[in-house]
C-alpha positions in Angstrom: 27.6 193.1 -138.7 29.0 195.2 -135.6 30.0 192.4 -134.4 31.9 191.2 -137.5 33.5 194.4 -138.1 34.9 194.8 -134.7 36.4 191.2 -135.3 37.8 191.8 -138.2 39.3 195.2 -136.8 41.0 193.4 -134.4 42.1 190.3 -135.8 43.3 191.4 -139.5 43.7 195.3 -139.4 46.1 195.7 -142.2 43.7 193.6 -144.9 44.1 194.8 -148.8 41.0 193.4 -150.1 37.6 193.7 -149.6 35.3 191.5 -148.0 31.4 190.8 -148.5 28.7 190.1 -146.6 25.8 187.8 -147.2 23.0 188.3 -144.8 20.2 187.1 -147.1 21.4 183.6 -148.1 22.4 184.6 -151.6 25.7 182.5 -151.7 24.6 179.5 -150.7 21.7 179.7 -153.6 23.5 181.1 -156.2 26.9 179.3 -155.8 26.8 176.6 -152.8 24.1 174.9 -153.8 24.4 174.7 -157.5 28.5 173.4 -157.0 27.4 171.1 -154.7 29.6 172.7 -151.7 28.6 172.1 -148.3 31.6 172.8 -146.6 33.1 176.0 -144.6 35.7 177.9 -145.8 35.0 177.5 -149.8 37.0 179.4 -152.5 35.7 180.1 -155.8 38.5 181.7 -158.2 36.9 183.2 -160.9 39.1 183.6 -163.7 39.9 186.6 -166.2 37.8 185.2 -168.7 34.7 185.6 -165.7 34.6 181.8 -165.9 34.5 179.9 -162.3 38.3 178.3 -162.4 38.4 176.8 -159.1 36.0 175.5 -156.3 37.8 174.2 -153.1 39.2 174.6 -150.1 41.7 177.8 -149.4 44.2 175.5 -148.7 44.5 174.7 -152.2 45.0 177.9 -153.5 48.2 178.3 -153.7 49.0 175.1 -155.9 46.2 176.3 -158.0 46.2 180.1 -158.1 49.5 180.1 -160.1 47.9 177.9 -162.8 44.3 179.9 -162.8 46.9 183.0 -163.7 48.6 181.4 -166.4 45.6 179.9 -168.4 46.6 176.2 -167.6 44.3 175.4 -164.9 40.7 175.3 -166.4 40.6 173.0 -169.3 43.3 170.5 -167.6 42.9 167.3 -166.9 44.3 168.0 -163.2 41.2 170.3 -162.7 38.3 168.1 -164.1 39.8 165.6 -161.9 39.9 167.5 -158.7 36.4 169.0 -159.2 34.6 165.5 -160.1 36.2 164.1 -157.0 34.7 167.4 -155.0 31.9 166.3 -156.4 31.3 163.0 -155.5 32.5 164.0 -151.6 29.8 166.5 -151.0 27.2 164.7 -152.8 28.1 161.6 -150.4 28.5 164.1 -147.1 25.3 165.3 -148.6 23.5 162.3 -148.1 25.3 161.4 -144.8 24.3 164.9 -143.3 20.8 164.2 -144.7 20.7 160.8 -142.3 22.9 162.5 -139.0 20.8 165.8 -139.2 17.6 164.6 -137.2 20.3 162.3 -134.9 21.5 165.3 -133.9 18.9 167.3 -133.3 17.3 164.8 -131.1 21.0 164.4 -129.3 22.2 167.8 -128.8 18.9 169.0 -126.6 19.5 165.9 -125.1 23.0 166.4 -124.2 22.7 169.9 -123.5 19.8 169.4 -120.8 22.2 166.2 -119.5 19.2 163.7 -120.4 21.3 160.7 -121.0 18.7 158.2 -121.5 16.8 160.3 -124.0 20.7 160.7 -125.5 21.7 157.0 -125.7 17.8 156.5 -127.4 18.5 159.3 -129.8 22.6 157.7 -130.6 20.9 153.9 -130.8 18.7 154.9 -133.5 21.9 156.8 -135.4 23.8 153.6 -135.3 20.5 151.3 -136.6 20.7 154.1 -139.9 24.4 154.2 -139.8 26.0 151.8 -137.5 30.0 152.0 -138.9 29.5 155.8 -138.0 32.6 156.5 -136.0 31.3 159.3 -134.1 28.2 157.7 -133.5 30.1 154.8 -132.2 32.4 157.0 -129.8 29.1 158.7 -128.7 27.9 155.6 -127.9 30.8 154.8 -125.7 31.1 157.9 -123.9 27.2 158.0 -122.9 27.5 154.4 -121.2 30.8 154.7 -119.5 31.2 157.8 -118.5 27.8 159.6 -118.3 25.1 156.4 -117.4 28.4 154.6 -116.1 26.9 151.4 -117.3 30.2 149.5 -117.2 28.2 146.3 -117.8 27.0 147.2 -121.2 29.4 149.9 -122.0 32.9 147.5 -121.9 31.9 145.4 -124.5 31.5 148.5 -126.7 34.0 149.8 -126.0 36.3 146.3 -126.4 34.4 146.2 -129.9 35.6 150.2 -131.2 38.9 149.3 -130.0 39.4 146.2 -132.0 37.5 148.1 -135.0 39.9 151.2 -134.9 42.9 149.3 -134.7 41.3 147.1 -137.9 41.3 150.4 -139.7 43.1 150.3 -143.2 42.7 154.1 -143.6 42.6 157.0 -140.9 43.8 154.5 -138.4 45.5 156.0 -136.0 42.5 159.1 -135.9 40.3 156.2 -134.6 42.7 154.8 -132.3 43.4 158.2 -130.8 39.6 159.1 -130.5 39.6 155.8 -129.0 42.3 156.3 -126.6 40.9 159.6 -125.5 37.5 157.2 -124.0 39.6 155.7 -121.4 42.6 158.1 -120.7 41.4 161.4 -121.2 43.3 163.5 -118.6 40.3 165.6 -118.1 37.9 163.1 -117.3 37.8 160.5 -113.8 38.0 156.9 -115.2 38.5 155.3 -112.0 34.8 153.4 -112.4 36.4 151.6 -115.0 37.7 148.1 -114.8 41.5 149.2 -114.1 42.7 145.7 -115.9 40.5 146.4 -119.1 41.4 149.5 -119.4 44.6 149.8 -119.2 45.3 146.6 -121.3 43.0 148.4 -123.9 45.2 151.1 -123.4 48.5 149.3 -123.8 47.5 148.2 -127.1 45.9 151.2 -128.8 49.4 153.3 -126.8 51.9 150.9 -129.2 49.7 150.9 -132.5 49.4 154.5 -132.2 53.1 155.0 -132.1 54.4 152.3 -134.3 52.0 154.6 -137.0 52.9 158.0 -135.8 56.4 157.6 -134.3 58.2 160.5 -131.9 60.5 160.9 -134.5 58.7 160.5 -137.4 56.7 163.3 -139.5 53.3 162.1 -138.9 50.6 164.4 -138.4 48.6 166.0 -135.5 51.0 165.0 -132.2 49.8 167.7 -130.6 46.5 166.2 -130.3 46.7 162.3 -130.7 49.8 162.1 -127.9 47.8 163.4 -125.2 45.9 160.1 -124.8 49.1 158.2 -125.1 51.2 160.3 -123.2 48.4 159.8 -120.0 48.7 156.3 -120.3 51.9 155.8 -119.8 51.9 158.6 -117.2 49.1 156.5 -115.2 51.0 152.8 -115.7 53.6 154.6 -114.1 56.2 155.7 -117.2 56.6 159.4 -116.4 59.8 159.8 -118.3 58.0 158.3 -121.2 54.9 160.3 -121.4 56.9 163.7 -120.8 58.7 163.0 -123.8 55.8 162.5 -125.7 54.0 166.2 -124.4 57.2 167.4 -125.5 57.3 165.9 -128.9 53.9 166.9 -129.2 54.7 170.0 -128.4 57.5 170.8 -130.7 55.0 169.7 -133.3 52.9 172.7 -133.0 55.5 174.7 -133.4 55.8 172.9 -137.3 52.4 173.9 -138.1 53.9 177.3 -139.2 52.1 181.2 -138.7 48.6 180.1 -136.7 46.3 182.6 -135.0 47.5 183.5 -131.4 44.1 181.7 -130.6 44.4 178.3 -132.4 48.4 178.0 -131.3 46.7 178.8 -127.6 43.8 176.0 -128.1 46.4 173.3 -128.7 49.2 173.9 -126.1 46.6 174.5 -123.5 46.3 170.5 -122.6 49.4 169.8 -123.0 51.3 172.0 -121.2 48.4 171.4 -119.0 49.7 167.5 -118.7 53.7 168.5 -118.9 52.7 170.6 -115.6 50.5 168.0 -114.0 53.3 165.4 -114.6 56.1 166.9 -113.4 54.7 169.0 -110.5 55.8 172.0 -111.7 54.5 175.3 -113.8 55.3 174.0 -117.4 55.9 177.0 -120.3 56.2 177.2 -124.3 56.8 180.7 -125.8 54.9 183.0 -123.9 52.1 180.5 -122.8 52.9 179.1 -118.6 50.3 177.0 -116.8 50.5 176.0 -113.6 49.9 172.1 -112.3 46.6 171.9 -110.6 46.3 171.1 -107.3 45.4 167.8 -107.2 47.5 165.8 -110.1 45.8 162.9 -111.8 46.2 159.1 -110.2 49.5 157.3 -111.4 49.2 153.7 -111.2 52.6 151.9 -110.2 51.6 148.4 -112.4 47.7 147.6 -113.0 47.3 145.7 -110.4 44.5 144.5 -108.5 
């Protein structure tokens, strides 16, 4: 609780409400588990009456909050609605968590101690329980390509989770990106992979991606789905192209409106990180500079050879 405190001190020192702690488990027994809520943060608004009104995400609350205060809210049709489909999302997350949970604690020892074989066993029998998981399927990819570097097994799958992502009918261009992020993640050295593969791969997921989520469109999450794209055309050679997509991605952090100091930090980190590595010089937004590092990543002039 010291711990807590001192956080809470720091981060929110002018708060005018007070805040609980459960140490015991008592909220997720008496009001997780019976509303079927497995997710973090939950709200529960209980109304004037004492009645639970609302059960959902903070997010929400300020659609529903008005209504909870002005008696429409609970017996509408707009809240049986919203709390049946609740419903039915935990109870399936439920049962997908009750499937992933033993995956994962087979793969994260594994992954932690760097065990790859005993990671890609522990990943192969995820996908034989669930084998459309996506993030069982971008595991999968990861652990041959870039961690056993079995290109001869690991292509294939990775040729297969491209096609499938770009197949998508809903949350598309969140699987191309992920995708993306297998063969041109800036942080990473792809230069074991088949350069003619990849960057054809890369071409294709690069377009989709944008003809979804255009520069100057008002689709979602640029400042992390760009990256990816941004490095490709960087590495095919394109520099003026994938600077103006850091610094459309960048602009769209500054739409997500008051963040934490933190969060704002997380997401310009990379890519002024990228901005700085592509152009040689100490890239800045607000009051957050970063230098390029020393040795900038490999630009290809065509993918040749």
């Amino acid at each position: 609780r010291t711990n807590v405190d001192a956080w809470l001190t720091e981060k929110f020192p002018n708060l005018n409400y007070r805040i609980g702690f459960d140490y015991i488990g008592e909220m997720n027994k008496l009001w997780m588990d019976p509303s079927s809520s497995i997710g973090i943060p939950t709200s529960f608004v209980v109304d004037r009456d004492g009645h639970i009104a609302f059960i959902g995400h903070p997010a929400e609350l300020d659609d529903v909050l008005p209504k909870v205060l002005n008696g429409s809210w609970r017996s509408s049709y707009e809240a049986k609605a919203a709390d049946a489909k609740r419903i039915a999302h935990n109870q399936l997350a439920a049962r997908e968590m009750s499937l992933t949970g033993p995956i994962y604690a087979k793969l994260e020892p594994a992954m932690q101690a760097e065990n790859w074989t005993a990671a890609l066993l522990a990943i192969e029998e995820g996908l034989a329980l669930m084998p459309d998981s996506f993030d069982f399927r971008q595991i999968h990819a990861d652990l041959l390509l870039h961690k056993l570097r079995d290109i001869k097994t690991g292509m294939p799958v990775m040729r297969e989770l491209v096609e499938d992502a770009i197949d998508k009918t809903s949350d598309a261009v969140s699987w191309m990106a992920l995708a993306l992020n297998q063969l041109f993640d800036p942080t990473m050295d792809n230069s074991h992979l088949p350069r003619a593969e990849r960057f054809a791969m890369g071409n294709e997921l690069s377009e989709q991606i944008l003809a979804l989520n255009p520069p100057n469109g008002d689709g979602p999450f640029k400042y992390r789905r760009y990256l990816p794209v941004a490095q490709y055309y960087y590495e095919s050679g394109n520099k003026d192209r994938a600077i103006e997509l850091i610094e459309v991605a960048l602009k769209s952090v500054d739409r997500l409106g008051p963040i934490p100091d933190h969060t704002k930090q997380y997401y310009l980190t990379p890519l002024l990180e990228a901005l700085a590595n592509y152009t040689g010089e100490p890239a800045c937004h607000a009051d957050l500079c970063v230098a390029p590092q020393k040795k900038a990543p490999e630009t290809q002039n065509a993918v040749t050879s």
